[in-house]
ZADO-1210 file (C-alpha; in nm, 4 decimals, padded with zeros to 6 digits):
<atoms>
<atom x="-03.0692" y="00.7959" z="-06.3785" code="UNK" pos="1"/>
<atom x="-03.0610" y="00.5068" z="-06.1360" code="UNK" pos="2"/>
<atom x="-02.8581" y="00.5753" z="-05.8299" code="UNK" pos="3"/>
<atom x="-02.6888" y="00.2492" z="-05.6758" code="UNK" pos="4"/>
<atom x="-02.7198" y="00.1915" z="-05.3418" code="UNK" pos="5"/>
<atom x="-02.4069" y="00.2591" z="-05.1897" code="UNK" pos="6"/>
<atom x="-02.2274" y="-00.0946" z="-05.0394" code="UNK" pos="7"/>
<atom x="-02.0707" y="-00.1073" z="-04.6633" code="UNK" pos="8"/>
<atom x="-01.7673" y="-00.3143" z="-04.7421" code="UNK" pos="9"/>
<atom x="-01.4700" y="-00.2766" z="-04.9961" code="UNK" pos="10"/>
<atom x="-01.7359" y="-00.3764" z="-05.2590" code="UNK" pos="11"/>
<atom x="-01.8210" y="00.0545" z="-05.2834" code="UNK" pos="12"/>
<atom x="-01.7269" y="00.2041" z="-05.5950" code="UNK" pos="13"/>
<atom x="-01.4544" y="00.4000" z="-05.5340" code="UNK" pos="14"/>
<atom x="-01.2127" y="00.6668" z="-05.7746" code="UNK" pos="15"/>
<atom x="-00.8542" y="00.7288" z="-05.7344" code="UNK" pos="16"/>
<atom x="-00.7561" y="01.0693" z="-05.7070" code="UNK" pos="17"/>
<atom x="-00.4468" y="01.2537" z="-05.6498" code="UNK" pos="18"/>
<atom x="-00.4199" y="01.5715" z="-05.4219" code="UNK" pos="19"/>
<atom x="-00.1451" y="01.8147" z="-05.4564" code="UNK" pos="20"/>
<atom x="-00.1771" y="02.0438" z="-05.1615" code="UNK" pos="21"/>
<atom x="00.0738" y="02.2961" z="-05.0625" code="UNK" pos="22"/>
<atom x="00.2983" y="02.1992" z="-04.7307" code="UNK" pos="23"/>
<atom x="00.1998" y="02.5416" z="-04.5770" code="UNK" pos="24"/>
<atom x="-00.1937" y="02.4258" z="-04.5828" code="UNK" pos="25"/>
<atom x="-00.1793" y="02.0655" z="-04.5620" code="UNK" pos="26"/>
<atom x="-00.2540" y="02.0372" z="-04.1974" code="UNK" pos="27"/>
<atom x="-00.6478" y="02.2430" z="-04.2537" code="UNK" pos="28"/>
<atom x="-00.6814" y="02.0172" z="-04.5661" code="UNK" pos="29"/>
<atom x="-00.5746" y="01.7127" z="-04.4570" code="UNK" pos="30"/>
<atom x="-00.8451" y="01.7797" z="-04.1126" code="UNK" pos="31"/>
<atom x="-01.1284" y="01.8681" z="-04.3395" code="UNK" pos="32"/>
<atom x="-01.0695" y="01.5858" z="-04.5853" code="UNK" pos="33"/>
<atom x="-01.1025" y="01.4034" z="-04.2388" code="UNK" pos="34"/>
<atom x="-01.4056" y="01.5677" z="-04.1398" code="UNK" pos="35"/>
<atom x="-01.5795" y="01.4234" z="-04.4933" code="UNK" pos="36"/>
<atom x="-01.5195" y="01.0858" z="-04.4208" code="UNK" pos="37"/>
<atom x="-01.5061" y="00.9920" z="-04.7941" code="UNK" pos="38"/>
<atom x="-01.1726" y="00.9420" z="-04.8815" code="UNK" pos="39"/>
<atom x="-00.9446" y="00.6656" z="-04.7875" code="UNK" pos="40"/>
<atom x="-00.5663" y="00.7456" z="-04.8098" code="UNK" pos="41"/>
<atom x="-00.2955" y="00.5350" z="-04.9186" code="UNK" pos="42"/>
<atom x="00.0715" y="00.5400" z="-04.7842" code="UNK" pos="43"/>
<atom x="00.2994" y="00.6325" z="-05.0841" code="UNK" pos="44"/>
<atom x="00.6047" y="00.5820" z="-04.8681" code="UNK" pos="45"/>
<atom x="00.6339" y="00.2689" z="-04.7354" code="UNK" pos="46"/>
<atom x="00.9699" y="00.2237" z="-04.8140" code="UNK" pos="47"/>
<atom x="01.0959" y="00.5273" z="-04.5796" code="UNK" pos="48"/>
<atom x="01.1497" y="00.4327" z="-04.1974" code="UNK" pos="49"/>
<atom x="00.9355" y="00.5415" z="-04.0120" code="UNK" pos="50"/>
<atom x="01.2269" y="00.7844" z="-03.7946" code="UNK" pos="51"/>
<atom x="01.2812" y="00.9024" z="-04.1214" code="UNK" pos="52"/>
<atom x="00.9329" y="01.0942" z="-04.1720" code="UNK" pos="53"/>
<atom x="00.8999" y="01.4731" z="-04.0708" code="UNK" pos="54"/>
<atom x="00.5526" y="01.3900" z="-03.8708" code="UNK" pos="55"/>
<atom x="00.7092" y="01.1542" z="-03.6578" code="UNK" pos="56"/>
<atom x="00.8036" y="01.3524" z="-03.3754" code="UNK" pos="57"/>
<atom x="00.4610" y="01.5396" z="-03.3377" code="UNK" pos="58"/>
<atom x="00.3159" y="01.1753" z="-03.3442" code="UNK" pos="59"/>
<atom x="00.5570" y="01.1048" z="-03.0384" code="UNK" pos="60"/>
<atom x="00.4592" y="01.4263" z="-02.8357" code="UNK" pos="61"/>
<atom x="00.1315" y="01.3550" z="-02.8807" code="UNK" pos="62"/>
<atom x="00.1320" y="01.0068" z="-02.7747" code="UNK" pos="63"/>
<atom x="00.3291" y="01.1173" z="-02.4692" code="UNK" pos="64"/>
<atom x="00.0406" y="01.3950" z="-02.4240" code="UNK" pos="65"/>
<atom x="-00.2213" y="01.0409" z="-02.3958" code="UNK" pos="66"/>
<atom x="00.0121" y="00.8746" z="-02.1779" code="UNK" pos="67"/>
<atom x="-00.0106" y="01.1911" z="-01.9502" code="UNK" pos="68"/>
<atom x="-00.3850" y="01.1808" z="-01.9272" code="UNK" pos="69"/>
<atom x="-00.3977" y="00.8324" z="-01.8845" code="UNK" pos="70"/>
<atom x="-00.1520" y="00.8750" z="-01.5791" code="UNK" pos="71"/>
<atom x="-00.3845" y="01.2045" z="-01.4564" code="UNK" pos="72"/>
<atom x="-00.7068" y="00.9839" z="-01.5056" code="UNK" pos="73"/>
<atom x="-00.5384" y="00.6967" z="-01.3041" code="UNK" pos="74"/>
<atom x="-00.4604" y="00.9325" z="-01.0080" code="UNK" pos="75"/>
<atom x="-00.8011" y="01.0689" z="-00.9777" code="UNK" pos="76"/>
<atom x="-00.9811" y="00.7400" z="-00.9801" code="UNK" pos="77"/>
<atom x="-00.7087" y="00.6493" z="-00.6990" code="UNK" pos="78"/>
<atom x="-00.8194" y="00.9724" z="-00.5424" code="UNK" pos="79"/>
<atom x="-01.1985" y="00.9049" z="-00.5950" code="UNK" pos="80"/>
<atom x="-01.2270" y="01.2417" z="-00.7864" code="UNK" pos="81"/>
<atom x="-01.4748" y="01.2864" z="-00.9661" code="UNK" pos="82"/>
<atom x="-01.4410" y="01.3386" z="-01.3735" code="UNK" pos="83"/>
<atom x="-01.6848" y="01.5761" z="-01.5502" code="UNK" pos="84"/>
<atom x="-01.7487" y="01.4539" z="-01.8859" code="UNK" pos="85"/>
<atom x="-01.8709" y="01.7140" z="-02.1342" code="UNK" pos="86"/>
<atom x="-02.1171" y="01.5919" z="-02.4149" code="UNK" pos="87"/>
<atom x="-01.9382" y="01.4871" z="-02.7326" code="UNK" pos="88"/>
<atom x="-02.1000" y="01.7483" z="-02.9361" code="UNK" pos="89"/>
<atom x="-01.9709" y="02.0364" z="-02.7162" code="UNK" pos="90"/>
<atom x="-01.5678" y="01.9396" z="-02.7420" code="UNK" pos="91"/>
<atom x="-01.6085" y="01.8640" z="-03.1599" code="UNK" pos="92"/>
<atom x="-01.3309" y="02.0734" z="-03.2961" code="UNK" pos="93"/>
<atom x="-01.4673" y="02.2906" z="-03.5918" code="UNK" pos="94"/>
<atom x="-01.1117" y="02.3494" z="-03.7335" code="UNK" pos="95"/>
<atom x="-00.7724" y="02.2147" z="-03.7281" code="UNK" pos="96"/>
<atom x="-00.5230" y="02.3148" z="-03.4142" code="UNK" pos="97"/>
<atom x="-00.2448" y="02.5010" z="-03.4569" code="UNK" pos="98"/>
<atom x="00.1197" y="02.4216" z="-03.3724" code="UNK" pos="99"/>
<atom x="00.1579" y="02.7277" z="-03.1217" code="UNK" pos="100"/>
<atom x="-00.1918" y="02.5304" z="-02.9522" code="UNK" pos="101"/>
<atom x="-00.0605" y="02.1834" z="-02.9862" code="UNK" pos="102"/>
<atom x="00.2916" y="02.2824" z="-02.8301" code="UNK" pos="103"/>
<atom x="00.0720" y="02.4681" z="-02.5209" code="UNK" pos="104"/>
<atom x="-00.1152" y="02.1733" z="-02.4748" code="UNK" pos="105"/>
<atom x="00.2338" y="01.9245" z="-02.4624" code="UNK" pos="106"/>
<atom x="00.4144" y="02.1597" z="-02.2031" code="UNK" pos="107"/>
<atom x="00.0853" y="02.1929" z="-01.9767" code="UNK" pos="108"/>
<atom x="00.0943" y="01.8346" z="-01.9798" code="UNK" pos="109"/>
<atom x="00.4577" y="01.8218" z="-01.8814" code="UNK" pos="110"/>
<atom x="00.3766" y="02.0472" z="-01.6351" code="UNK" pos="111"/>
<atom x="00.1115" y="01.8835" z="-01.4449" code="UNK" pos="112"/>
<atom x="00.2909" y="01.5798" z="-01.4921" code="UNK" pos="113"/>
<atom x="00.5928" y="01.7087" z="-01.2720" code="UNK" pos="114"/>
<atom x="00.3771" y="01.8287" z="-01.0373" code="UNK" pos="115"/>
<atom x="00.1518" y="01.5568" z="-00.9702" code="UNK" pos="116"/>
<atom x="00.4479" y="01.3724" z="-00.9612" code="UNK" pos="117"/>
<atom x="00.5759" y="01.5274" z="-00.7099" code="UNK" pos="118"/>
<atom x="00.2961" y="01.5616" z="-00.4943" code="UNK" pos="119"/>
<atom x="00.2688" y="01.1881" z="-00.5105" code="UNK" pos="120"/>
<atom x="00.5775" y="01.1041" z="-00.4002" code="UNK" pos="121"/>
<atom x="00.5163" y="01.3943" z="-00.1064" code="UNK" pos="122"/>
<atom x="00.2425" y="01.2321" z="-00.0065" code="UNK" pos="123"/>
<atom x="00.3605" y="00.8648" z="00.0163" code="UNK" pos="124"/>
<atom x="00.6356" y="00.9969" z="00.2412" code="UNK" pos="125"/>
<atom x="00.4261" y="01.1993" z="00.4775" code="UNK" pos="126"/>
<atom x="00.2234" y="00.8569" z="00.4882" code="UNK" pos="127"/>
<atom x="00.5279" y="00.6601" z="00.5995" code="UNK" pos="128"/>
<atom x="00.6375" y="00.9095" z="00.8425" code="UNK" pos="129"/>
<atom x="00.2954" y="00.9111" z="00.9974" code="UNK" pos="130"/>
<atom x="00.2769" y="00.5139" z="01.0165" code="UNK" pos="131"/>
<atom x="00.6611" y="00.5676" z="01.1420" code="UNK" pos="132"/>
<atom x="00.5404" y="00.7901" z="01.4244" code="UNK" pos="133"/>
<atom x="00.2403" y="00.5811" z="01.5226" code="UNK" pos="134"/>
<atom x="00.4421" y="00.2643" z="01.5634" code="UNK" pos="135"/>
<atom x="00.6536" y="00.4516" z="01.7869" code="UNK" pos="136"/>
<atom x="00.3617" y="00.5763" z="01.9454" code="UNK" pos="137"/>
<atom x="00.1781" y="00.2453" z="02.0389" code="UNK" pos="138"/>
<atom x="00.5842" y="00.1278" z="02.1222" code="UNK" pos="139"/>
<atom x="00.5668" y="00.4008" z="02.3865" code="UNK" pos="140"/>
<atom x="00.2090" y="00.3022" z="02.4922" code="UNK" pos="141"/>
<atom x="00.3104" y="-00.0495" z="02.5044" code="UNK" pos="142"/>
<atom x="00.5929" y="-00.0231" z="02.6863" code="UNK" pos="143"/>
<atom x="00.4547" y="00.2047" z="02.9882" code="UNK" pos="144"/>
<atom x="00.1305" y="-00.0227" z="02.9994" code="UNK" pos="145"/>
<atom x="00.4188" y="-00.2962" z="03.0710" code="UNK" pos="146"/>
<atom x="00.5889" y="-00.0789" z="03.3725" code="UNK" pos="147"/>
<atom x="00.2872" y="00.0144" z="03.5074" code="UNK" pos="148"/>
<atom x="00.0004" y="-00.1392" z="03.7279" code="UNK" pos="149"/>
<atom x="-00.1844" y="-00.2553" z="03.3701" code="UNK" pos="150"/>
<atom x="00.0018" y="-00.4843" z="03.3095" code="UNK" pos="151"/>
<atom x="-00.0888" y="-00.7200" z="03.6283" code="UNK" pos="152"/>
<atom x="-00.3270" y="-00.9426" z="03.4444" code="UNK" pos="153"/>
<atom x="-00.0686" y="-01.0275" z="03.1915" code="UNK" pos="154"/>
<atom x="00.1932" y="-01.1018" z="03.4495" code="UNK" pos="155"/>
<atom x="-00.0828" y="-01.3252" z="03.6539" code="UNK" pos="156"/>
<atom x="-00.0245" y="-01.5858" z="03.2982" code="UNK" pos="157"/>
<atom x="00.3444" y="-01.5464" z="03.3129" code="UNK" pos="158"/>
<atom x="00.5252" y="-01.8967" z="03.4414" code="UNK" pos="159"/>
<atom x="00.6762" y="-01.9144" z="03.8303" code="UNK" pos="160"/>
<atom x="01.0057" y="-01.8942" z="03.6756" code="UNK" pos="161"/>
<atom x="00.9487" y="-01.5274" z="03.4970" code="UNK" pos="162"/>
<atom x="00.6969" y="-01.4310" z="03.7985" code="UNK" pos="163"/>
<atom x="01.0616" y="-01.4939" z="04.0490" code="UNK" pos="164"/>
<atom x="01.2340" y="-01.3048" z="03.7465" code="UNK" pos="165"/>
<atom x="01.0124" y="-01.0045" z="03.8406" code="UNK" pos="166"/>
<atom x="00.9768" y="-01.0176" z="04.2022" code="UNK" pos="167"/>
<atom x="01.3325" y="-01.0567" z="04.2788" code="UNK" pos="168"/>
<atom x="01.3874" y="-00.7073" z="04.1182" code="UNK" pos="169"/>
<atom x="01.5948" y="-00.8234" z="03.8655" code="UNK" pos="170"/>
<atom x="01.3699" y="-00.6514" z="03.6030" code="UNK" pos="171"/>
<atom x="01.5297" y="-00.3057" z="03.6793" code="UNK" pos="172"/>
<atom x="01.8828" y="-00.4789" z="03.6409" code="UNK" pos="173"/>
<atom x="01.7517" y="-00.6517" z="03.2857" code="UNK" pos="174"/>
<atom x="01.8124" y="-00.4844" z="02.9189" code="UNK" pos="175"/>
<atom x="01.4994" y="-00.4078" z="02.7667" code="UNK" pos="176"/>
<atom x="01.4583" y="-00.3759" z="02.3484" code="UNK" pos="177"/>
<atom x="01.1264" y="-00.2240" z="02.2305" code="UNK" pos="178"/>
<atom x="01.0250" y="-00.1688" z="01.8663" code="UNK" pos="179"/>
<atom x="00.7174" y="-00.3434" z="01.6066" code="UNK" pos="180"/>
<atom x="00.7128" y="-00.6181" z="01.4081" code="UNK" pos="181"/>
<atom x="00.4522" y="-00.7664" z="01.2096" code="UNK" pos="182"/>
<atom x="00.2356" y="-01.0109" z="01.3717" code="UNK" pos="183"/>
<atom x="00.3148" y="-01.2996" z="01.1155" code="UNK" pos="184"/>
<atom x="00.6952" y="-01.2520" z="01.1929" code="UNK" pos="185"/>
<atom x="00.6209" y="-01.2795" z="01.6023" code="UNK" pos="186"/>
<atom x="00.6437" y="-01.5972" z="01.6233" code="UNK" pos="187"/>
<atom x="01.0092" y="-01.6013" z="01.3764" code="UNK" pos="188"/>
<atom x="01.1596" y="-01.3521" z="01.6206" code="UNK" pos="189"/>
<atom x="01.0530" y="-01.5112" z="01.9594" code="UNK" pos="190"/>
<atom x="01.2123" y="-01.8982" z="01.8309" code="UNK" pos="191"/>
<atom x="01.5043" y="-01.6561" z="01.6902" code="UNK" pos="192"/>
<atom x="01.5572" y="-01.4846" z="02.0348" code="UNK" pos="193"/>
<atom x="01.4992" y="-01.7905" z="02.2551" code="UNK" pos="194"/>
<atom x="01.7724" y="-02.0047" z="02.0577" code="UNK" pos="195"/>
<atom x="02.0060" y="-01.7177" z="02.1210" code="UNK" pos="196"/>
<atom x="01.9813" y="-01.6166" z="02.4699" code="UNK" pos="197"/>
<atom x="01.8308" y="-01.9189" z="02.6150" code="UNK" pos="198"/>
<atom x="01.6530" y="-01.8465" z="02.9550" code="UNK" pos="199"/>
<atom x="01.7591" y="-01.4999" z="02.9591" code="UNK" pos="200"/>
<atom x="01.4551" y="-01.3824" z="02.7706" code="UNK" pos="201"/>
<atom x="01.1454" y="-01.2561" z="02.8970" code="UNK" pos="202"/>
<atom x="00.9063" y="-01.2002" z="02.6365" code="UNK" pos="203"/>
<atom x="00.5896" y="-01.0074" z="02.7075" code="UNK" pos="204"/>
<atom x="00.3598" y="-00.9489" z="02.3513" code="UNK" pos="205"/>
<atom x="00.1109" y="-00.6338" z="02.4569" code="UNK" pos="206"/>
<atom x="-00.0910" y="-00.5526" z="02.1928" code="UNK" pos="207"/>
</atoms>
């Protein structure tokens, strides 16, 4: 008997068979046919929409499930955590899931989804209160450096007009506005503020 060597492409010689497997097994045959790698199935149905097949739906939860993981792999690499990976041979699954397993694994996923979620969205507000609070902070800073001794040297490069301003006294009658702006708009604002009240402006940047 010679044996032929078996081909790589669609050349292989193939047989068409026909399965009829019972609905209430077809989930542990259809994973072991799997497993064999030697069959090749065809879609009898591709007429039917595919909204109109029962398996849809499972295919959609478990899609979602992927999309979950992607988001929770996304997160820790943003996080710089750390990802064991086990070996491929120790996570093989030896027989088919059930339902009851495959609907625990969906609602974990929902689950940690919330709540990473959540704890994302905490965490990008408690990071723009705390750059809220140190911009008031350095505002504060800023603004006592200015009423204090410190801030000689910068008054030694003001103009004799604003140096008059300040010596007359006429700084404790003056309104003052503090806040922060970004340095690229400084410039914007100053041009902005001059045009508008002319040579009532003094203007002192303290960084």
């Amino acid at each position: 008997m010679v044996v032929e060597e078996e081909a790589i492409f669609r050349s292989a010689e193939m047989s068409l068979v026909q399965l009829y497997i019972p609905t209430e097994i077809g989930r542990e045959s259809i994973f072991s046919l799997g497993h064999l790698g030697l069959i090749e199935f065809r879609d009898l149905n591709k007429n039917v929409n595919a909204f109109q097949r029962f398996f849809v739906n499972e295919i959609r939860r478990l899609d979602n499930v992927e999309r979950q993981y992607r988001f929770f792999k996304s997160e820790m690499d943003s996080k710089q955590i750390e990802l064991y990976e086990y070996p491929i041979e120790e996570i093989v699954l030896q027989k088919v899931s059930k339902t009851s397993v495959i609907d625990e694994h969906c609602e974990n996923a929902d689950l940690l989804e919330n709540r990473i979620s959540e704890l994302k969205t905490a965490s990008e507000t408690l990071l723009s209160q705390q750059m809220d609070l140190k911009q008031h902070q350095q505002v504060l800073i800023s603004s006592d450096k200015f009423f204090s001794s410190e801030v000689s040297p910068e008054l030694n490069s003001l103009s004799n007009d604003q140096q008059s301003f300040l010596e007359n006294g006429s700084i404790f009658d003056a309104s003052f506005i503090t806040g922060v702006i970004s340095r690229e708009k400084i410039l914007t604002l100053e041009k902005i503020l001059w045009r508008v009240l002319r040579v009532s402006l003094f203007s002192l940047m303290v960084n």
